[in-house]
N, C-alpha and C positions, 0 to 999 in steps of 0.2 A: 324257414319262416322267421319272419325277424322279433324278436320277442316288443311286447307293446308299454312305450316307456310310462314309468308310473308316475300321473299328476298327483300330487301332495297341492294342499292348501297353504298359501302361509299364514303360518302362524302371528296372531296378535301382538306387535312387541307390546314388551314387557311393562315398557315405560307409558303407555296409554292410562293405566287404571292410576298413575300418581299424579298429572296434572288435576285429574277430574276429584281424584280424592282430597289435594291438596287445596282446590280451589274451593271444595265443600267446608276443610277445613276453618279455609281463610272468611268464607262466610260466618258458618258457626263463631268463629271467634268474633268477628263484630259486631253479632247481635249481642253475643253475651256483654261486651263493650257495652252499646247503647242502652242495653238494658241496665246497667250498674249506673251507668251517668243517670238515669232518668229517677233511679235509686236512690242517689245522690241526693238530687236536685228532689224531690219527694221530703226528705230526711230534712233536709235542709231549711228547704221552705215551711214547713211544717214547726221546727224547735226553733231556728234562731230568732234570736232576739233585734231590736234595730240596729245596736252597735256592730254586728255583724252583717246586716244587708246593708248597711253606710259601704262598708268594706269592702265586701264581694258588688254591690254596683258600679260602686265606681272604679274597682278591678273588672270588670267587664264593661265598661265605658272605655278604656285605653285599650282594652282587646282590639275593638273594633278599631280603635285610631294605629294601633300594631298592626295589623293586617292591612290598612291602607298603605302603611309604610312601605310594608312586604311585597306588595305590590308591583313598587315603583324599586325598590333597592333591592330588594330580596328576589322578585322574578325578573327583574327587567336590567336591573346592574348600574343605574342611575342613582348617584349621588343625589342628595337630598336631605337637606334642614330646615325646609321650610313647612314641615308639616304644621307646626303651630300655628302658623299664618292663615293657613288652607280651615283648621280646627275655628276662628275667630271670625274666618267670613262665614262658616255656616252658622256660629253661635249668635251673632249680632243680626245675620236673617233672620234667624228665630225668634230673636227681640222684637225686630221692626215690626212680620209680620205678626205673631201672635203675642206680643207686648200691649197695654194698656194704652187704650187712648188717651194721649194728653189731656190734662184738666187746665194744664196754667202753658202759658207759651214755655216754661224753661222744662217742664218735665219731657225725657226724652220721647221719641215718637212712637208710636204702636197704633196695631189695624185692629187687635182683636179677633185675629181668625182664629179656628181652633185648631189642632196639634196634627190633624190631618192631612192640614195643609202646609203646616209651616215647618214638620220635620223633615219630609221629603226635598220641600224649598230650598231646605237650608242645604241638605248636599246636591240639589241640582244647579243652584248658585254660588255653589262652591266650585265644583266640574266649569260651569261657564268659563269663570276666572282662572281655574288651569287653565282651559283652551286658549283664553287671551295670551296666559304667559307663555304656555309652552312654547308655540313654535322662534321663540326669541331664546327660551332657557335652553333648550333641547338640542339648538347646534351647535352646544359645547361639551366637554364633555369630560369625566370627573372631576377633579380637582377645581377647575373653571366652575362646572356645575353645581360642587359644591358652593362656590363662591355665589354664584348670582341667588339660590336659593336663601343663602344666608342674608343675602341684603332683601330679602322680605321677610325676614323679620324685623328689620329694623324700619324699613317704610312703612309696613305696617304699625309698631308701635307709635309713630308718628302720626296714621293716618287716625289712629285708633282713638289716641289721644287729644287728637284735635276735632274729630266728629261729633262733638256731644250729644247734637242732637238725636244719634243711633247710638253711639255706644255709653253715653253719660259722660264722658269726661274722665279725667282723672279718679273722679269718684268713684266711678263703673256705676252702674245702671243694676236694675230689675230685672229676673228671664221669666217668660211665662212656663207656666205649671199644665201638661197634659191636662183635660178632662173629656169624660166622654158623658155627653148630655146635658147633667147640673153637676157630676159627679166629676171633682177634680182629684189627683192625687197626691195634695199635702196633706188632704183630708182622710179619717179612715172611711171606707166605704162595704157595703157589702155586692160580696156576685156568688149566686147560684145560692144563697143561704149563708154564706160565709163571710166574717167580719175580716178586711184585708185594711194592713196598716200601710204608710204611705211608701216604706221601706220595699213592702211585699208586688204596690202596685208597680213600683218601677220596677223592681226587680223582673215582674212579666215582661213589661214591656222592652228593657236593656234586652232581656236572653232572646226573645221574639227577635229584635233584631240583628243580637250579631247573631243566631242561627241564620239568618237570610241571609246575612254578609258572607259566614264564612262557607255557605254554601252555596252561594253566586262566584266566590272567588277563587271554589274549590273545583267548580264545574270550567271557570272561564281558562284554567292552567290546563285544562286538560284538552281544549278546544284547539282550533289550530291559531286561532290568537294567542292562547296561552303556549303555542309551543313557537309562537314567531318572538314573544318574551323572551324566554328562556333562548332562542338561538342570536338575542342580539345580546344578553349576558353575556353568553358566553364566548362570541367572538365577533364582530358584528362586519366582519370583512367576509367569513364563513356566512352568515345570515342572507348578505347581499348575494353572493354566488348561488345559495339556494331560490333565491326570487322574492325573501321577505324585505318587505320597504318601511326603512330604518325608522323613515318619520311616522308614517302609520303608526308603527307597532310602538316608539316610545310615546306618541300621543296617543294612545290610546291607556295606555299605562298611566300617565299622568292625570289625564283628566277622571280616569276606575280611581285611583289613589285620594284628589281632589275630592271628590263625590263624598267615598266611604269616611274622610276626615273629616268633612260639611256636616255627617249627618251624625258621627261622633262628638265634635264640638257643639253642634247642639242639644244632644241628650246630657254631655258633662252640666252646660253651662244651666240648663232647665233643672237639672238634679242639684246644682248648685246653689240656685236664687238668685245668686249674686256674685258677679265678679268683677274685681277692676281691670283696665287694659294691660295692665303690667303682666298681669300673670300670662297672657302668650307670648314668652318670652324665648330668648333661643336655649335658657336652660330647661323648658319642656322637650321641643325638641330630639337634645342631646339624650332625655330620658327613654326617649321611646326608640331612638339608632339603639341605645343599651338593651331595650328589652327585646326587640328583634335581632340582636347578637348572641345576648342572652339565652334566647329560647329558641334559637335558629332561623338560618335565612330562610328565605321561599319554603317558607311552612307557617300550613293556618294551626296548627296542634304550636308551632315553636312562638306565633303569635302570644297562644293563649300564654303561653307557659313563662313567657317573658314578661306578661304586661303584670302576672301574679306576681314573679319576682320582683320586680322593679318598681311597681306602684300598689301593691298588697300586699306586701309582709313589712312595709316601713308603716302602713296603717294598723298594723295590727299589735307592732310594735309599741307605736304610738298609743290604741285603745288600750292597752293590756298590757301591765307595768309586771305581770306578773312573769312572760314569757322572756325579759331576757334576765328574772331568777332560774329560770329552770333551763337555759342556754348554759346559762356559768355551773350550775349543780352537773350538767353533763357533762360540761369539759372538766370540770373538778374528776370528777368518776374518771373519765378515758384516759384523763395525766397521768393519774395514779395508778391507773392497770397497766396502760403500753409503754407509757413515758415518763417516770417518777423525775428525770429532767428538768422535764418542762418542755418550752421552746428548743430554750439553748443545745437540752438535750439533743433535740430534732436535727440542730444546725449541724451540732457534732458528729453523729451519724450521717448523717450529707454529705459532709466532709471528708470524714474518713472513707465510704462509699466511692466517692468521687475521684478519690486518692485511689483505692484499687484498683477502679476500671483504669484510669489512665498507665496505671504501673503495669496490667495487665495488658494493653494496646501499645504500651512502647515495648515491653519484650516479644510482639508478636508470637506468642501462644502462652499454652500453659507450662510451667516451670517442670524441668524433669524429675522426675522421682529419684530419691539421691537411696540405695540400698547400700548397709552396712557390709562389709568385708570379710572374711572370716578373719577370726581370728589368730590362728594355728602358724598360717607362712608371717604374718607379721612381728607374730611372738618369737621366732626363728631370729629374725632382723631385729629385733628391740635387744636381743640376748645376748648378739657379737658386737653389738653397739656396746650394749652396759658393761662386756666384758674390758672392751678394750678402751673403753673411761676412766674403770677402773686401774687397768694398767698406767695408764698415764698417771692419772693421779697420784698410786704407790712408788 
């Protein structure tokens, strides 16, 4: 009788209980994240003073016009200088429609609607005018594309300059100020019992919406739009063999990019009062390619982190005459403990560094270990040597 073979279970691998752990982990740590940001932003809203919400809004103003960039250069791999341009048709939307009604023929034009309708305006008339350009910009492609973006800056300062009746002229014009009701925000006002300065109102409303930017743009990377983006980045002959269609997918980019800078150039230009055309210039621009290099490509967190460096710590610089004494007292301190030097010291060390490795790379390896001799058989040989020097000598 044949013995009866024994079923065993298998056993669980091992590796099942680390994704699940791992992925609990990875939550836990994001709440604990959004909980400190909210902390943050609690703290913040609560002690600073205006010269600090000057600062942090209009650092959060170029957030949102960063992440449009990011959009088009950062997910999509298309060259672009023409953000400023794209930032000045939404801002001058903003005039026309919720601007003052003319009192005399030369004051510029305004409807008077309120900010509900003319923020949204401003980047959905922004988008339109992508779409007009794209499909003429879009069948070129870097260097090229850099070029034609670049000559809208300069039509545009042209066209800017010469519309007075929208944009005032040379002069620059007036922007309308949000309100909700009677309640405008250059004004203090109260909500819920609480007295909010004009600093505080924007400030709500700037973060209200780059949170909706950067998490429309954080959702649409992850969509299969956002991954036909990223496969024309990255190779766009590989995009096509997959089935994504090149023009789709960079107009679609251009006109998301268009839109998010519409609705940026009109919260700057609204937080501003006042701006003349000069200022969408190509050396804005250049500022905002730096802050998304800055803080990295195709990232909404490399958005935020760029547009701080790049257009909020030269403001604060600016505010607070105090912070580059306490720049210099630090590097005084680090000289003096790592580097009594200086620079030069720095160079020196470079140099000399720089000097090894290569001495070390042309002998191909390490030097050999050189051990002394004994002494005994050589003093044998020194002894018939000296003997018979002497000889000679005598």
């Amino acid at each position: 009788m044949s013995a009866r073979p024994e079923t065993r279970t298998p056993a669980a691998p091992a590796s099942t209980a680390a994704p699940s752990s791992r992925l609990l982990g990875g939550r836990i740590s994001r709440w604990i994240a959004v909980i400190l940001i909210v902390a943050v932003i609690l703290v913040f809203f609560s002690v600073a003073n205006d010269d600090w919400f000057t600062i942090v809004n209009y650092t959060l103003i170029a957030a949102i016009a960063a992440i449009s960039l990011n959009v088009l250069s950062g997910y999509t791999g298309q060259v672009s200088l023409g953000i400023a341009f794209f930032m000045a048709i939404g801002a001058y939307t903003a005039a026309y429609l919720g601007g003052d009604v003319p009192n005399t023929p030369l004051d510029p034009l305004g409807l008077g609607l309120p900010f509900i309708i003319w923020l949204p305006a401003a980047g959905i008339v922004a988008g339109l005018v992508g779409a007009l350009i794209g499909p003429t910009a879009l069948r070129l492609k870097g260097f090229y594309l850099g070029i034609v973006t670049l000559s809208l800056i300069f039509i545009g300062q042209y066209i800017f300059l010469n519309a007075r009746r929208i944009t005032g002229g040379p002069q620059g014009r007036a922007f309308p100020v949000p309100a909700i009701g009677g309640a405008t925000f250059d004004q203090q006002n109260s909500l819920f019992g609480f007295a909010l300065t004009s600093g505080q109102q924007y400030f709500l409303l700037i973060l209200v919406v780059l949170l909706l930017a950067a998490l429309f743009v954080y959702n649409v990377m992850r969509s299969r739009a956002g991954r036909a983006f990223r496969a024309v980045r990255d190779n766009e002959t590989g995009a096509t063999i997959m089935g994504v269609n090149l023009f789709e997918a960079k107009m679609g980019s251009f006109i998301l990019s268009s839109f998010l800078a519409g609705i940026a150039g009109a919260l700057f230009a609204s937080y501003s009062r006042y701006i003349i055309p000069n200022y969408w210039s190509l050396a804005l621009s250049i500022q905002f390619i730096a802050a998304i290099i800055i803080g990295g490509i195709a990232s909404v967190w490399g958005s935020l982190l760029g547009a701080a460096f790049v257009f909020g710590l030269p403001l604060v610089i600016d505010h607070f005459s105090l912070l580059p004494v306490l720049l210099y007292g630090l590097l005084i301190v680090v000289f003096l403990l790592f580097e009594p030097g200086g620079v030069i010291g720095l160079a020196r060390r470079a140099k000399v560094l720089t000097r090894k490795l290569y001495t070390h790379k042309d002998e191909g390896g390490e030097p050999a270990e050189i051990t002394d001799l004994p002494s005994e058989p050589e003093s044998q040989l020194d002894a018939g040597d000296s003997t018979l020097t002497k000889g000679e000598n005598t």
